[in-house]
C-alpha positions as CSV (number, residue, x, y, z in Angstrom):
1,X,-3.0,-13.9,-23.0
2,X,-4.3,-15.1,-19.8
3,X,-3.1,-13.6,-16.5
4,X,-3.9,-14.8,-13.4
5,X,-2.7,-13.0,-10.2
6,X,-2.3,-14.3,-6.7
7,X,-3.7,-12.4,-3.7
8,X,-4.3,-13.3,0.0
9,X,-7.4,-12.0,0.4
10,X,-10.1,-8.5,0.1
11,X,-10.8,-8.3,3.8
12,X,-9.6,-4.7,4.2
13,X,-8.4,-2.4,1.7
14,X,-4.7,-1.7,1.6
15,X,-2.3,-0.3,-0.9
16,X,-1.3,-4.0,-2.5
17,X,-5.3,-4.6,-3.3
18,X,-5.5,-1.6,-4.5
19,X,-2.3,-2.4,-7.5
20,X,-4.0,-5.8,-8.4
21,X,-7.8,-4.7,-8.6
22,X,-6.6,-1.5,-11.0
23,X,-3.9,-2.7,-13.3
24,X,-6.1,-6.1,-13.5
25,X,-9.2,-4.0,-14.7
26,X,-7.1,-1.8,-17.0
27,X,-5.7,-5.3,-18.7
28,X,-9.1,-6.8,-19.2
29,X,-9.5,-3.0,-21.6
30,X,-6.5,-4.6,-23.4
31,X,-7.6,-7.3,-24.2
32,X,-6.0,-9.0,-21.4
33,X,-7.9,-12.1,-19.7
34,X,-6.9,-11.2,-16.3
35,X,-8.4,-14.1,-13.2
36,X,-7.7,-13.8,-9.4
37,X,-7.3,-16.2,-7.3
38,X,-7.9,-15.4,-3.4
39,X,-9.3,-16.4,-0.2
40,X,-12.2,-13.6,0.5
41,X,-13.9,-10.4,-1.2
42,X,-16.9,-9.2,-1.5
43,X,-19.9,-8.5,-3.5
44,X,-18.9,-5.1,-4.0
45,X,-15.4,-6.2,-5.4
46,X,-17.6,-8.2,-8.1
47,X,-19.7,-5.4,-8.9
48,X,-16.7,-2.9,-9.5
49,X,-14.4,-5.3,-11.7
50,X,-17.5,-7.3,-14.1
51,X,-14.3,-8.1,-16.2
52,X,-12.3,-10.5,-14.0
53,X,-12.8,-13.7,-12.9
54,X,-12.2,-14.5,-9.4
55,X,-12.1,-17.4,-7.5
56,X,-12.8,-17.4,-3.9
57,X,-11.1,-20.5,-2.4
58,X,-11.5,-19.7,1.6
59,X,-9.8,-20.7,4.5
60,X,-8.6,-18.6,7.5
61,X,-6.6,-15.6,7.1
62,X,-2.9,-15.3,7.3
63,X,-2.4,-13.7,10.7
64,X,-4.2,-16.6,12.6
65,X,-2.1,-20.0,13.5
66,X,-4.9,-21.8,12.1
67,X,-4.1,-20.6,8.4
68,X,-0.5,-21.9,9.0
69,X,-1.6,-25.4,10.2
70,X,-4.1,-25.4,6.9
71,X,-1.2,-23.9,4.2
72,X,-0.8,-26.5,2.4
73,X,-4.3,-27.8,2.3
74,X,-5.1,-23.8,0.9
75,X,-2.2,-24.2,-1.5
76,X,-3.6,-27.6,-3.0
77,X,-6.8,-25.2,-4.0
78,X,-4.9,-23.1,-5.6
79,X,-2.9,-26.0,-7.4
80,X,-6.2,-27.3,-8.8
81,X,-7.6,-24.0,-10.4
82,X,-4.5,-23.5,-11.8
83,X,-4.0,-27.0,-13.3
84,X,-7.1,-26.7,-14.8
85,X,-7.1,-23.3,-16.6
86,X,-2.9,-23.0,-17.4
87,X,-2.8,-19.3,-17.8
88,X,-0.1,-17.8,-19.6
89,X,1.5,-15.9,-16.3
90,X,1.1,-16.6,-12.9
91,X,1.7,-13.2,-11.0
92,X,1.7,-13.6,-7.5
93,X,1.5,-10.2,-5.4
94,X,2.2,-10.4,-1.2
95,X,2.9,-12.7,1.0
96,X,1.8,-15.4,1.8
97,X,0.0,-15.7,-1.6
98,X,3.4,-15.4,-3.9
99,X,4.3,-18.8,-2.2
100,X,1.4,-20.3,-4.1
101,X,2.8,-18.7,-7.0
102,X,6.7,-20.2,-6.3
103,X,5.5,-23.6,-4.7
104,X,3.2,-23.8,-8.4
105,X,6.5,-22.5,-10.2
106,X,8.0,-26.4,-8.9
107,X,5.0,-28.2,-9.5
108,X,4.8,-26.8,-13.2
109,X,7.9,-25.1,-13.9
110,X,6.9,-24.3,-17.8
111,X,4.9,-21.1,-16.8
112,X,6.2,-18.0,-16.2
113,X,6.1,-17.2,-12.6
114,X,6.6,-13.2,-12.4
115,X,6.4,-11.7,-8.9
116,X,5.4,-7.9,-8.2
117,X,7.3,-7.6,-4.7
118,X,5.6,-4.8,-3.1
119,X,8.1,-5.4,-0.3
120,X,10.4,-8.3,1.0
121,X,8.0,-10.5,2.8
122,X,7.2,-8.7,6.0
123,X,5.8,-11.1,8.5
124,X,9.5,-12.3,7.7
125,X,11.8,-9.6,7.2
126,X,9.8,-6.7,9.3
127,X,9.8,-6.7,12.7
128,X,7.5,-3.9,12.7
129,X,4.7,-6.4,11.0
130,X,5.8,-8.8,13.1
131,X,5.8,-7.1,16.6
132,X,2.1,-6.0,15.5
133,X,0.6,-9.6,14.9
134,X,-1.2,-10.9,17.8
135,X,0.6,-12.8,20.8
136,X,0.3,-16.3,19.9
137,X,1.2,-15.8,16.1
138,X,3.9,-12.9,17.4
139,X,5.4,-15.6,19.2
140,X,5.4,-18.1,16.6
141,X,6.8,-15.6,13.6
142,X,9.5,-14.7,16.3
143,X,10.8,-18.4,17.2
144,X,10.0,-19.9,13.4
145,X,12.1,-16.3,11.6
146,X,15.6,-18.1,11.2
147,X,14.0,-21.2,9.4
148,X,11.3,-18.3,7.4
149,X,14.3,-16.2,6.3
150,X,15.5,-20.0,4.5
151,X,12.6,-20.8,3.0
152,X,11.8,-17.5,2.3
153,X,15.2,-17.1,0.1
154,X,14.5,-20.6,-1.6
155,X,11.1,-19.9,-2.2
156,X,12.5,-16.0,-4.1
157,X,14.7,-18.2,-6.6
158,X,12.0,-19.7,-8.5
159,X,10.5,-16.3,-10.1
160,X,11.2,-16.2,-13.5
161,X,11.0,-12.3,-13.3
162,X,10.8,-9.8,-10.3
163,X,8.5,-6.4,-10.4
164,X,8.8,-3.7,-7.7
165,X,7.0,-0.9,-6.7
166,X,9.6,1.2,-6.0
167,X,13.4,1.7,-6.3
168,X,14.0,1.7,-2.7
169,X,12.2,-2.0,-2.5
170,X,14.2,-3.0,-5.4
171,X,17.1,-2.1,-3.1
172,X,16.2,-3.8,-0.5
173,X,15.2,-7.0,-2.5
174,X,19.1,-6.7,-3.7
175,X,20.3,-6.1,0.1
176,X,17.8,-9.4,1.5
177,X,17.9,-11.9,-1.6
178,X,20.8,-10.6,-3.2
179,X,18.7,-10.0,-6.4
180,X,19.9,-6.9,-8.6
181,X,18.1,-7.4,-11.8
182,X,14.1,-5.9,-10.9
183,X,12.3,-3.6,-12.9
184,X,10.4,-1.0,-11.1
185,X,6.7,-0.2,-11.9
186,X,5.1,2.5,-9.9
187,X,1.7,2.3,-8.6
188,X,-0.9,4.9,-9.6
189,X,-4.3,6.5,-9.5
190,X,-7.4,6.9,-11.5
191,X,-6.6,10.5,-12.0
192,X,-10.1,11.4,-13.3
193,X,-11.8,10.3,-10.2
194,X,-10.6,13.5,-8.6
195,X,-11.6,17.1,-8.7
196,X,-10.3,18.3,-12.3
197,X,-9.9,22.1,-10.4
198,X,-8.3,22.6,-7.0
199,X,-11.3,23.0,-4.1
200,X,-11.3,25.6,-1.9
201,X,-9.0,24.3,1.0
202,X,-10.3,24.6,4.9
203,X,-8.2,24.7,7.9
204,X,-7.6,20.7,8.6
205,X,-4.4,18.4,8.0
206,X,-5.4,14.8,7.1
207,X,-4.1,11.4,7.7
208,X,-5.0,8.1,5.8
209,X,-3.8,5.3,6.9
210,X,-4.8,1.6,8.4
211,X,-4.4,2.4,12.1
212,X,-1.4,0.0,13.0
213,X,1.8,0.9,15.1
214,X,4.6,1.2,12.5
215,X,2.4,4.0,10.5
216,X,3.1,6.6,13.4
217,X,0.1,8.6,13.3
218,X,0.8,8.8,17.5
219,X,3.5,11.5,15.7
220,X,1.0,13.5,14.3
221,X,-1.0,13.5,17.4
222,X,1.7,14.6,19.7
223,X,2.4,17.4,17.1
224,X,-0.9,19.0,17.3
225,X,-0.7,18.6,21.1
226,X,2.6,20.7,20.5
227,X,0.9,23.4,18.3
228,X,-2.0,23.8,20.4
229,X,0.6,24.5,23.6
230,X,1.9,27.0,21.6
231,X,-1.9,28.9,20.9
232,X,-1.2,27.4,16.9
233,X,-4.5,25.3,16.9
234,X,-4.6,22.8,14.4
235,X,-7.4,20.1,13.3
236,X,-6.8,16.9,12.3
237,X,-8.8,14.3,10.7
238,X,-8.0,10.6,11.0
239,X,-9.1,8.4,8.2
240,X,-8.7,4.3,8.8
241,X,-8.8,1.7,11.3
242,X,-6.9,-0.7,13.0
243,X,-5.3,-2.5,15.8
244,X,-3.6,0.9,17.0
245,X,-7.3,3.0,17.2
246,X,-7.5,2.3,21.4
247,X,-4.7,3.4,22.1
248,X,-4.8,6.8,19.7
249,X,-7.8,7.4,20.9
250,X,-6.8,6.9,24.2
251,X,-3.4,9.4,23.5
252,X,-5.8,11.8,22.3
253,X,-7.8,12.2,25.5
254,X,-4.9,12.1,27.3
255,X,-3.8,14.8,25.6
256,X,-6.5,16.8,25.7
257,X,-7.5,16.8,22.2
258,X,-10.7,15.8,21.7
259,X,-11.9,19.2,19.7
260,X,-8.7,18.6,17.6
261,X,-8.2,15.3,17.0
262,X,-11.2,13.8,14.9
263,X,-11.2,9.6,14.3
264,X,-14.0,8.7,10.8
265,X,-13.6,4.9,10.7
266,X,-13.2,3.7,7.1
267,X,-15.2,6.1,5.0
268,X,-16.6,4.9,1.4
269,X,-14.9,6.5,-1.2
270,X,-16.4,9.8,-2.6
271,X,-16.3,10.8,0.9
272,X,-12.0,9.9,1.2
273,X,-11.5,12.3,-1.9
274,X,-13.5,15.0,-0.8
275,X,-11.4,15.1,2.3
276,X,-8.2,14.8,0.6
277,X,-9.4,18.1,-1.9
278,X,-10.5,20.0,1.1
279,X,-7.2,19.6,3.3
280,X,-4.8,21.8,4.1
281,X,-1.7,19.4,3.4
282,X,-1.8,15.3,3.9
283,X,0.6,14.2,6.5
284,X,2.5,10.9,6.1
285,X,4.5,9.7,8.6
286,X,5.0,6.2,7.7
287,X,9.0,5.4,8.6
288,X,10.3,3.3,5.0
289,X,7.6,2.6,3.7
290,X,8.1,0.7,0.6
291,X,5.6,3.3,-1.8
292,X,2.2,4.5,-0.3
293,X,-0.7,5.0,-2.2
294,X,-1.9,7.5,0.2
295,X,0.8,10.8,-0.9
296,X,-0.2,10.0,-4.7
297,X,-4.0,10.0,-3.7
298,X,-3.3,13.4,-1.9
299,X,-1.3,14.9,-4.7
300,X,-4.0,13.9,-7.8
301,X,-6.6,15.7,-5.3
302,X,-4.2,18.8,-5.3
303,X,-3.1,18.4,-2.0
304,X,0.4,18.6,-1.1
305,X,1.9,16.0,1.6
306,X,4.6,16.1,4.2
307,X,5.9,12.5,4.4
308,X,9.2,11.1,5.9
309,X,12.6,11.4,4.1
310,X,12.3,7.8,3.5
311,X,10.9,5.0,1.3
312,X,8.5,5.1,-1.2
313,X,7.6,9.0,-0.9
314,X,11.0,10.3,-1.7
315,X,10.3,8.9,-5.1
316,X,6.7,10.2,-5.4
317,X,7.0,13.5,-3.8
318,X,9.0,16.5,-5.0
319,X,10.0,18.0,-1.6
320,X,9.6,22.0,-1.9
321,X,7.8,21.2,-4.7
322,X,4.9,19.0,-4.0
323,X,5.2,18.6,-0.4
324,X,8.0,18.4,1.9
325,X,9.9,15.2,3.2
326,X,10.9,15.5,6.8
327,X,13.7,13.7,9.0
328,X,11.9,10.3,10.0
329,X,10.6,10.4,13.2
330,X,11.4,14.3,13.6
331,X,8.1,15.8,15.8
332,X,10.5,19.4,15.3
333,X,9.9,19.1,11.3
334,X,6.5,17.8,11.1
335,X,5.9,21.0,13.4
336,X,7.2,23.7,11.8
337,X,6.1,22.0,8.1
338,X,2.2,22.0,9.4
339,X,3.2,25.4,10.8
340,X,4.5,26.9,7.7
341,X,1.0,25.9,5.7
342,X,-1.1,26.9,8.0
343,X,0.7,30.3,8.3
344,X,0.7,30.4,4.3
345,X,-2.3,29.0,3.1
346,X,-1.5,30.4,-0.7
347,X,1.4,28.0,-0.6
348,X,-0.2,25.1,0.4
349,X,-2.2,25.9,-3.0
350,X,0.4,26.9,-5.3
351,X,2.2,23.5,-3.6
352,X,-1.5,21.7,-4.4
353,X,-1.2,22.6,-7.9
354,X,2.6,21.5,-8.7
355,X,1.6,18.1,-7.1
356,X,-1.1,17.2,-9.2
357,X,1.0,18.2,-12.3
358,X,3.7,15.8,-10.8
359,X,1.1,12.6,-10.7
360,X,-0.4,13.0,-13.6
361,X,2.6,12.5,-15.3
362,X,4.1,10.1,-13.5
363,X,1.6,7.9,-11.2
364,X,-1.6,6.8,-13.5
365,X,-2.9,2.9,-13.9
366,X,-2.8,3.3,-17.2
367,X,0.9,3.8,-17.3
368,X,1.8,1.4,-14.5
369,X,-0.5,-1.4,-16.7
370,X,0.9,-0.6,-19.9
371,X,4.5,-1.0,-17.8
372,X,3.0,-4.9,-16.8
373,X,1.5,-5.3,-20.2
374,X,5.3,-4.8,-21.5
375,X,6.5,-7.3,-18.9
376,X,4.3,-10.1,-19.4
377,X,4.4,-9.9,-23.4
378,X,8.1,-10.8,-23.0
379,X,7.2,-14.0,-21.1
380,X,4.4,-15.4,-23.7
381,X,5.8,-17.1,-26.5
């Protein structure tokens, strides 16, 4: 069986990249031959997956005009790969890389096209994305969404099969394209790449996150501003970049807090789980976001996580349990939670303890690729 999945491109890491580089290496140990076909990576990428082929094919990246004014151009690259190695699956991941996958799904309709929707296209159906993107493409997502939405739904209809990462985006693939039959496969994480014993935890909440608007680490910010008012002095550690890193930065002088608030950059990876063992609790105040790799990561490193009421996290966190999930938005809740742990430090742990149990029976690769595996063996004759 040959697999070949379709991804934009390896410039930064993200929660997406992170699904198709693991399940695709865990396939290759299947027996699996698993290609990818993208825009940009890196050496490093090549040196961390020996088992996959990729092939780099260029161009600029989606959130410039000039990638739109090139599509088709990009497209006919991927056309040409695929006409001349005819995998078994095409399995197109985000946007704008499933369109390859459906406009190939016309062009040669006799191979399965099976998308793993992650979410409804969001520089189409988000207008958090969209009010992020920079002002000339801002402008042009806003005046060209009526005709996207259209396409968009057309484009939808030629997947043979649709994968999702979570029950709330299967709902909300139902709600947009009116699709009700999706099968949900969770992400996961490499569960022996974290501490096998709970660390000794030190007095620090954590946020992970790329730094853009709609992730609402400003909320976490303003919370420790509130803390500190009240003589509760907490410290919190920022890891990511972004658009948004100014303008926290600038919120947290503002506020005050620069012996609170403490900004890393991206970090390489050791480093990230260290952090995550060592925190008090991860906070996670992403408004529906469609899973998050970030409160799984927490909870393998024995951390527990308080996350909003919404998305992706009510799914992988068990509030009371292995974290807590908060009103969306609520700076009174993410106080008192933050409050609460740091007050009761032997909770936090107990907490720690119960969430790893809860991913390592639920959230591993080898379960979300054994999940795919299933899929695609239905679609190979």
């Amino acid at each position: 069986m040959h697999v070949v999945y379709l991804y934009p491109h390896f410039t930064y890491p993200g929660g997406a990249g992170t699904v198709v580089l693991e399940t695709a290496k865990r396939l290759v140990k299947k027996g699996v031959k698993v290609s990818i076909i993208t825009q940009s990576g890196n050496s490093e990428i090549l040196k961390e997956f020996p088992g996959i082929h990729f092939e780099f094919i260029g161009g600029p990246l989606p959130n410039s005009f000039s990638y739109w004014i090139q599509y088709f151009g990009i497209y006919k690259r991927v056309e040409k790969i695929l006409d001349e190695i005819r995998p078994d699956i095409i399995f197109p991941h985000i946007f704008p890389a499933n369109y390859w996958g459906f406009l190939y799904k016309k062009h040669n309709p006799i191979i399965p096209c099976i998308w793993f929707c992650h979410e409804p296209s969001a520089f189409i159906h988000d207008f958090r994305i969209i009010n992020g993107l920079p002002t000339p493409m801002r402008f042009f997502a806003k005046l060209s969404n009526p005709i996207m939405k259209f396409i968009d739904e057309k484009m939808i209809s030629r997947a043979d099969y649709i994968v999702v990462n979570s029950n709330f985006t299967a709902n909300r693939c139902k709600k947009i394209y009116g699709i009700s039959k999706t099968e949900t496969v969770y992400p996961g994480v490499n569960i022996n790449e974290f501490p096998n014993a709970p660390e000794n935890k030190e007095s620090y909440i954590l946020c992970v996150s790329r730094l853009e608007y709609f992730k609402r680490i400003d909320l976490v910010i303003k919370t420790v501003f509130l803390l500190k008012k009240k003589d509760k002095t907490i410290k919190l550690i920022i890891i990511g970049d972004g658009p948004e890193k100014k303008k926290l930065m600038k919120q947290r002088g503002e506020l005050g807090l620069s012996e609170n608030v403490f900004f890393t950059g991206t970090i390489n990876r050791e480093l990230l789980i260290q952090y995550y063992a060592k925190a008090l609790c991860v906070v996670f105040p992403s408004i529906n976001e469609p899973f998050g790799i970030v409160p799984i990561e927490a909870q393998a490193a024995w951390t527990p996580v308080i996350a909003s009421n919404s998305g992706g996290p009510v799914e992988s966190i068990v509030d009371g349990e292995s974290g807590f999930l908060i009103h969306p938005g609520s700076i009174d809740e993410l106080f008192e939670k933050i409050l609460y742990f740091s007050q009761n430090p032997s909770i936090a742990e107990s907490m720690g303890i119960s969430a790893r149990k809860n991913v390592s029976e639920k959230f591993t690769w080898e379960k979300t690729s054994e999940q795919l595996l299933e899929v695609f063996t239905r679609y190979v004759h």
